[in-house]
C-alpha positions in Angstrom: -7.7 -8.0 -17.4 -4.6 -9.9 -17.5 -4.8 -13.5 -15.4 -4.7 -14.0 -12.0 -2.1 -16.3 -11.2 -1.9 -15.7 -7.2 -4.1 -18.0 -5.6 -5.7 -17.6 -2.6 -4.1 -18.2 0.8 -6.0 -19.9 3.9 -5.7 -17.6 6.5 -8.3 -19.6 8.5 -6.4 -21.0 10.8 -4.8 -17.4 11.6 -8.1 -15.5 11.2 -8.9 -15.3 15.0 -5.6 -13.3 15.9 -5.0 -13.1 19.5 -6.3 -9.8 20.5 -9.5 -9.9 20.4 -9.9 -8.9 17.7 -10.6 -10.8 14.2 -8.0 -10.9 12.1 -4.8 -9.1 14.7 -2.0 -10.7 16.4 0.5 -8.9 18.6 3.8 -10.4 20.0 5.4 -8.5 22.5 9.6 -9.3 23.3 9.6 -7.7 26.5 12.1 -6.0 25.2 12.5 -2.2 24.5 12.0 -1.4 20.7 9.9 0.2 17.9 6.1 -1.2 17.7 6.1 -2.6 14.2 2.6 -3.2 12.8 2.5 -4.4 9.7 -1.5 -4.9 7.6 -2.3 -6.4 4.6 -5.9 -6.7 3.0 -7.0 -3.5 3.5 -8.7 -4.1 0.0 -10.2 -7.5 -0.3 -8.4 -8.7 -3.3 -4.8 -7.7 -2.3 -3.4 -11.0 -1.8 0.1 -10.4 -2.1 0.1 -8.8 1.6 -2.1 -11.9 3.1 0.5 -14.3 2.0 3.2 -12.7 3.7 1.3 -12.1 7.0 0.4 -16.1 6.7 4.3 -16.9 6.1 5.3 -14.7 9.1 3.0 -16.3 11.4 3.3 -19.9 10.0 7.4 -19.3 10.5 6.8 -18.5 14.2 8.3 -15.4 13.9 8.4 -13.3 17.4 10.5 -10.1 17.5 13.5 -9.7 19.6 12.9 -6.3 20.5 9.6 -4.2 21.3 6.2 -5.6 19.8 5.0 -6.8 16.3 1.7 -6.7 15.0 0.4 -7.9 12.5 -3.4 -7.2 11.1 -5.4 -9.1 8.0 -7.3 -5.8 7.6 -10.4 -5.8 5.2 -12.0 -9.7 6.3 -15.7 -8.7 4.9 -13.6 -7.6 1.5 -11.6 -11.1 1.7 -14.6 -12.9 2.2 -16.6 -12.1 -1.2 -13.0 -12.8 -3.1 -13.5 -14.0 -6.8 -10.4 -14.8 -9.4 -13.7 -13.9 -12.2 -14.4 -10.7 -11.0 -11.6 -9.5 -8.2 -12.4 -6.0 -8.5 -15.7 -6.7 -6.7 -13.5 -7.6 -3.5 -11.9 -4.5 -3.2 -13.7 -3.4 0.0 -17.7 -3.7 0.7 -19.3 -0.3 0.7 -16.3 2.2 1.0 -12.4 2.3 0.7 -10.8 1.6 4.0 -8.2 3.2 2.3 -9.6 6.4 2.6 -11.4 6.3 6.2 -8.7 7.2 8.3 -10.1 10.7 10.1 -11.7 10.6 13.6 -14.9 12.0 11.9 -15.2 8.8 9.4 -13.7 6.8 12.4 -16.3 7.5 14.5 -19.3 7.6 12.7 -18.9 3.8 12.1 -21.8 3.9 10.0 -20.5 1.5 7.2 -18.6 -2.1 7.5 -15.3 -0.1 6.5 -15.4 2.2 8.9 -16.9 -0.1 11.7 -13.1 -2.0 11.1 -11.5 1.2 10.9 -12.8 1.6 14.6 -12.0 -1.8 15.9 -7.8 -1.5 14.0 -7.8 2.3 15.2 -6.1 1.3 18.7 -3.5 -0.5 17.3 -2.3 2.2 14.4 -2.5 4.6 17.3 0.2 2.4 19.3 2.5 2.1 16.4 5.7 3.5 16.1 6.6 1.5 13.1 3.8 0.7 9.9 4.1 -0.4 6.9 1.0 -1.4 4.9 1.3 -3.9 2.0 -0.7 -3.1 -0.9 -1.0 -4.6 -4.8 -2.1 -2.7 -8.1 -5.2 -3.0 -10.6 -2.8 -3.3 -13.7 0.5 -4.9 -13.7 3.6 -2.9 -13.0 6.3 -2.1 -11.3 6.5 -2.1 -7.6 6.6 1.2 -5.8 7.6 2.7 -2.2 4.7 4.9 -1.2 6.5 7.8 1.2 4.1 10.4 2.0 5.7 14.0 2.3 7.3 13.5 5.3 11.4 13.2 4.6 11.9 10.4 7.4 10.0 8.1 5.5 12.2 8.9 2.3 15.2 8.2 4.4 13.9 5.2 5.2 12.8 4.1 1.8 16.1 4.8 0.4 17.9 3.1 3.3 15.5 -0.8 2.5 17.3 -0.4 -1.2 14.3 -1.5 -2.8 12.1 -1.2 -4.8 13.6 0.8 -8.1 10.9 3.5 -7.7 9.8 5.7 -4.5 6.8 7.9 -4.4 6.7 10.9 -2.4 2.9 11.7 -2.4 0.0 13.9 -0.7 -2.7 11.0 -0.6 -5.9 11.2 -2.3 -8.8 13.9 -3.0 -11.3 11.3 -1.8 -9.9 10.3 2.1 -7.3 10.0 4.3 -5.0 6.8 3.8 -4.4 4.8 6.9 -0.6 5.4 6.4 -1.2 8.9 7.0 -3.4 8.6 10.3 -2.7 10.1 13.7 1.0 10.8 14.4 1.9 9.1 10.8 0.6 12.2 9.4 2.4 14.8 11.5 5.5 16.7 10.3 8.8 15.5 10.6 9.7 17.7 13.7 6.3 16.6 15.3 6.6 13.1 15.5 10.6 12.0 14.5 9.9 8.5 16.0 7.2 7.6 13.5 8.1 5.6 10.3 5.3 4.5 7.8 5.5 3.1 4.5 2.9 1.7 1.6 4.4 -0.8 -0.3 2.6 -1.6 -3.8 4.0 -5.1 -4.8 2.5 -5.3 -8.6 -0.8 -6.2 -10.4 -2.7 -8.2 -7.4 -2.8 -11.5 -9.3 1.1 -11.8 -9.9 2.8 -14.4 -8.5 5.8 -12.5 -8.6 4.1 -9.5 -6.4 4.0 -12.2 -3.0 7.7 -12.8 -3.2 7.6 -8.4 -3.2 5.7 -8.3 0.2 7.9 -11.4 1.6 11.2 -9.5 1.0 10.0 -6.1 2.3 8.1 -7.1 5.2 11.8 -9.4 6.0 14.1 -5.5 5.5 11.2 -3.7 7.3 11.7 -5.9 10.1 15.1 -5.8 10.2 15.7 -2.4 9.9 13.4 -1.3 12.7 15.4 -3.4 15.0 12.7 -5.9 15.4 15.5 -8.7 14.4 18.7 -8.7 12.9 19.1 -10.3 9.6 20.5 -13.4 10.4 18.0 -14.1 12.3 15.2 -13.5 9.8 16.5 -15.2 7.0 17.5 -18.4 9.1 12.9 -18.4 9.9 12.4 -17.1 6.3 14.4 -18.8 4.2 13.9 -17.7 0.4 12.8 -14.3 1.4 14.8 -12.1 1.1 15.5 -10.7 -3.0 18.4 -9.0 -4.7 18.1 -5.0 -4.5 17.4 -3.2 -6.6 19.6 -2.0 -9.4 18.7 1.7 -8.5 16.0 3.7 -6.9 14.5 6.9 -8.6 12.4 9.4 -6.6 9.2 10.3 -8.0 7.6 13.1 -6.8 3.9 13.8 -7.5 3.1 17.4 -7.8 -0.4 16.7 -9.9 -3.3 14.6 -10.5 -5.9 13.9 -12.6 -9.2 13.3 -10.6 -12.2 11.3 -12.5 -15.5 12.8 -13.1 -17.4 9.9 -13.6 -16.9 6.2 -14.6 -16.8 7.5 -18.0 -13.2 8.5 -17.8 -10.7 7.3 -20.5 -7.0 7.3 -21.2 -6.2 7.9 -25.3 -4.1 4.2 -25.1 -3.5 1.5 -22.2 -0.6 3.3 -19.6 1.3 0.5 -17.8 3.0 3.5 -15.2 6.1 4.9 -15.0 5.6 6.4 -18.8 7.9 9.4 -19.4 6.0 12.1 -21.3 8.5 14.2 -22.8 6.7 17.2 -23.8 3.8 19.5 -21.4 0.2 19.5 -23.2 0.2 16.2 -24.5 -3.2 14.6 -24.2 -3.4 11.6 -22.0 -7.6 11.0 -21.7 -10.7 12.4 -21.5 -13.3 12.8 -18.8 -16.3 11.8 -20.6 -15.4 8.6 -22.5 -12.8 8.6 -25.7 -12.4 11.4 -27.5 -15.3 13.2 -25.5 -15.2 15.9 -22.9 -12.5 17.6 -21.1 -8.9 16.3 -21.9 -6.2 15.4 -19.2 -3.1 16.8 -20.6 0.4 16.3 -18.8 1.0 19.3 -16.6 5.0 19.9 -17.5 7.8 18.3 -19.7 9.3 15.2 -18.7 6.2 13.9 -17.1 5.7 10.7 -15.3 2.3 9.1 -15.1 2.3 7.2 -11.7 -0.1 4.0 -10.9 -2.6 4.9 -14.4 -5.8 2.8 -13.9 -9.7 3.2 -14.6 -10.4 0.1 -12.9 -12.0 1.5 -10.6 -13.1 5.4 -12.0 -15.9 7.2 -10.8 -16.6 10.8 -9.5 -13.9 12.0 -7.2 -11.0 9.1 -7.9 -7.7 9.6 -8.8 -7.0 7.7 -12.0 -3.0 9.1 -12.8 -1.1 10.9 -10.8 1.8 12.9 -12.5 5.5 12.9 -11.1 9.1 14.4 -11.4 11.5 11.5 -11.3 15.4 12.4 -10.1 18.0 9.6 -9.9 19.8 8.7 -6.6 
């Protein structure tokens, strides 16, 4: 695993919130405007997100219009964090990544979906959400869209990162991007934005300054603030954009069988296979068992990891990539 260079922030003094609930602060402007939450740890060992929450409420920030949230999710995670062995932080029983259905909501039957309960109310009362996530192997950052074509819009219009994702979600749960009326159709819920930012490999420094600068665009593009205002509390922030943004849209997947799933040489992402067929891994260990072979020409592997493979996980997705 290559070295984890993001330390560890001290969110203690913030780990109260003001709610009521561990870990959640909500500021309210008085004014009318979007309800902007923004979460990060919903996987223990995501730090990136947790440093930018910490700078937000360490700059004081208070919106100027409607109400700002803003949620440390996965605390139990967070709690049994080690630099030796950060993949053992990634949540304590389940994924709270993939909770997010009344059914697993309200059976509340495991410390992930207990917190799933208790951060349930305040999803539900968003308007605005964007959820601030890192990656098992280092990478490029990506804009997470979901299906839904305002979220693309939106993506595009933040002018980073290079690379957006238009996705389905997982074969193993439902994401908490894509919860309640963040899941519903364009036509259904038009006032609903919601976004999953992965910043880079969690132990890059460079994937904190990623969360800083979109959590600063988020904000000012739902109206929160305007950007004056946010870069005079956050100076530093805000980065270049970038260059240009490609669409990736992932029409495929290859789903482990077992921990035993291997890829024929290390993928970084964002590989372009040229040719359909070509053999990427194998279920059952190298060289053994069923081969994962790219779907169609011109292939792009999307977020390739093993890190944490086992029966029913996605370990690649596959993507078309078009230019903007």
């Amino acid at each position: 695993m290559p070295s984890f260079d993001l330390p560890v922030p001290d969110i203690a003094p913030w780990r109260a919130g003001n709610t009521g609930v561990e870990g959640v602060w909500n500021f309210d402007s008085g004014a009318s405007g979007e309800a902007v939450l923004i979460s990060a740890l919903i996987h223990g060992n995501e730090l990136c997100g947790a440093w930018a929450l910490k700078g937000l409420l360490e700059a004081g920030l208070r919106p100027a219009r409607g109400t700002l949230t803003l949620a440390f999710a996965n605390l139990a995670a967070f709690d049994r964090f080690d630099a030796a062995d950060p993949d053992a932080a990634r949540f304590v029983e389940q994924d709270l990544n993939r909770q997010w259905t009344p059914e697993r909501i309200q059976a509340a039957d495991t410390p992930e979906r207990r917190r799933a309960a208790a951060l349930a109310p305040f999803v539900q009362r968003a308007s605005w959400l964007l959820d601030l996530h890192s990656m098992h192997e280092p990478g490029a950052p990506l804009l997470l869209t979901g299906l839904h074509q305002r979220n693309v819009d939106l993506a595009r219009s933040l002018r980073t990162p290079g690379h957006i994702v238009i996705d389905g979600g997982h074969q193993d749960g439902v994401r908490m991007r894509d919860f309640g009326r963040f899941g519903q159709p364009d036509h259904v819920a038009p006032e609903t934005r919601s976004l999953l930012l992965e910043c880079g490999f969690h132990g890059a420094s460079s994937s904190r300054a990623v969360a800083q600068d979109m959590c600063l665009r988020f904000l000012q593009q739902s109206g929160a603030l305007d950007g004056a205002a946010l870069d005079a509390a956050l100076p530093g922030w805000r980065q270049g954009d970038a260059p240009r943004q490609w669409v990736l849209t992932v029409d495929g997947a290859v789903v482990a069988r077992s921990e035993r799933f291997a890829f024929v040489r290390p993928f970084t992402g964002l590989e372009l296979i040229e040719k359909a067929g070509i053999v990427i891994g194998h279920q059952d260990g190298p060289g053994q068992g069923e081969a994962a072979v790219t779907p169609y020409d011109d292939c792009v592997l999307v977020m390739p990891s093993t890190r944490q493979a086992r029966a029913g996980v996605t370990v690649v997705r596959f993507a078309h990539q078009v230019a903007l």
